[in-house]
N, C-alpha and C positions, 0 to 999 in steps of 0.2 A: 446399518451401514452395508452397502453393498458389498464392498471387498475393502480390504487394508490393503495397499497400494505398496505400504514398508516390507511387507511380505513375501505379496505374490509379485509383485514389479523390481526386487532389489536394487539393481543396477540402476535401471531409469530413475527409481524413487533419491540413491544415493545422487543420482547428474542433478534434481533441483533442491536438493540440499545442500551439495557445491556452490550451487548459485547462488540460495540463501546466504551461505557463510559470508558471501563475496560482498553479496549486499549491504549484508547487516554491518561490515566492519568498513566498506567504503563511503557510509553517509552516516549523517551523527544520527544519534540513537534514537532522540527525542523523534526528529525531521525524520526518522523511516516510521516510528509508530505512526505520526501521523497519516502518512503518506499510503502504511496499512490497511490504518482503518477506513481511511476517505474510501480508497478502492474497493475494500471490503462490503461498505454502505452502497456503494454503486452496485457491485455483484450483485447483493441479495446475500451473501454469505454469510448466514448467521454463526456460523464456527469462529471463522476469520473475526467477525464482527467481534463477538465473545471474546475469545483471546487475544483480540490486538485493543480491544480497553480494557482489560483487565492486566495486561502486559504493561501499560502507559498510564495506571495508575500507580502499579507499582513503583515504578521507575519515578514517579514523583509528580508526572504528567496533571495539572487539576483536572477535578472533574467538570467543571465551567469550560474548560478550554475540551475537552472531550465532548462533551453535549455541543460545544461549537461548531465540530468540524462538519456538519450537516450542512451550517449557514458562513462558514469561513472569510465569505467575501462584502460580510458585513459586519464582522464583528471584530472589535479593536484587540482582540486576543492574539493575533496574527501577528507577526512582522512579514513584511513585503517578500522578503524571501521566502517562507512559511507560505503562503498567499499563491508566489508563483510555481513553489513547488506542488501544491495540492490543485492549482489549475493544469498543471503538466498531467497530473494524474486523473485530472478527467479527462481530457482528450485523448491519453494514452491508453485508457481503460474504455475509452467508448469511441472507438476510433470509427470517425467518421469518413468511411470510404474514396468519399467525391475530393478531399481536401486535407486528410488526414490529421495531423498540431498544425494549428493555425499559426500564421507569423505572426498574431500578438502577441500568444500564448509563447510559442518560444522565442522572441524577442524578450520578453520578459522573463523569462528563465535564463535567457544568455544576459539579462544583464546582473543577474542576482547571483548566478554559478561560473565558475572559470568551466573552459569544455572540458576539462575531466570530472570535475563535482557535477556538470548537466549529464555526462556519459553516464557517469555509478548512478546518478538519479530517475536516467531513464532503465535500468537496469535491475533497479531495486523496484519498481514501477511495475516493469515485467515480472517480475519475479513474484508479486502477490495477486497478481492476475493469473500464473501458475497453480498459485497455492488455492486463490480463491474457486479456480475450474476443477481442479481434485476433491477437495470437499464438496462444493454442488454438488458434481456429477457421481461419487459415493453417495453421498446421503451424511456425510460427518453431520455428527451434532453436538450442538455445546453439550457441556457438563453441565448436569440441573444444580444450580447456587442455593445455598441456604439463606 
């Protein structure tokens, strides 16, 4: 690891753990791991990746529906809401410049979230694309699993 961030950045590091908190308690629990790891798999973040399915197996998450979220928009393990929340997280996590969340994509998150469940959604969204550029850009890396 390059540097511990919890350390030498305290302040800054406590401002996206605030965020976190904020996240984790404004959207349900299942729909943020998800929403983790989708983003996580897009980064490249193999930290993130690591502990946001190891998190969401815990928590009860199958492992079918975790091997899923790669192919999410084909596979019946989804509910629609589920579906429109982890399309929100690709466009938010690979924001494209020219055109930014497309109006299908958030058409369809406004029709699955009231504007404050899409607001925490985009939030919580932000918030693991935080976590996933601190780990990259250290060098974190998972825990070798037995």
């Amino acid at each position: 690891m390059r540097m511990n961030l919890s350390k030498t950045h305290k302040k800054g590091y406590a401002a996206v753990l605030g965020l976190e908190s904020y996240a984790s308690s404004s959207v349900p629990k299942e729909l943020y791991e998800l929403v983790k790891l989708r983003a996580s798999i897009l980064n490249g973040c193999s930290f993130c990746t690591d502990m946001h399915s190891h998190d969401a197996m815990a928590m009860g998450i199958p492992a079918a529906k975790l091997f899923a979220v790669a192919a999410y928009n084909d596979s019946p393990l989804f509910s629609d809401a589920e579906r429109a929340a982890l399309r929100l997280t690709d466009e938010v996590t690979s924001l494209d410049s020219s055109r930014g969340v497309s109006d299908e994509v958030w058409n369809d998150a406004a029709e699955e979230f009231s504007e404050e469940e899409a607001g925490n959604l985009i939030l919580a969204i932000a918030t693991i694309n935080v976590w996933n550029r601190i780990a990259i850009t250290t060098q974190l890396e998972p825990p070798v699993r037995g």
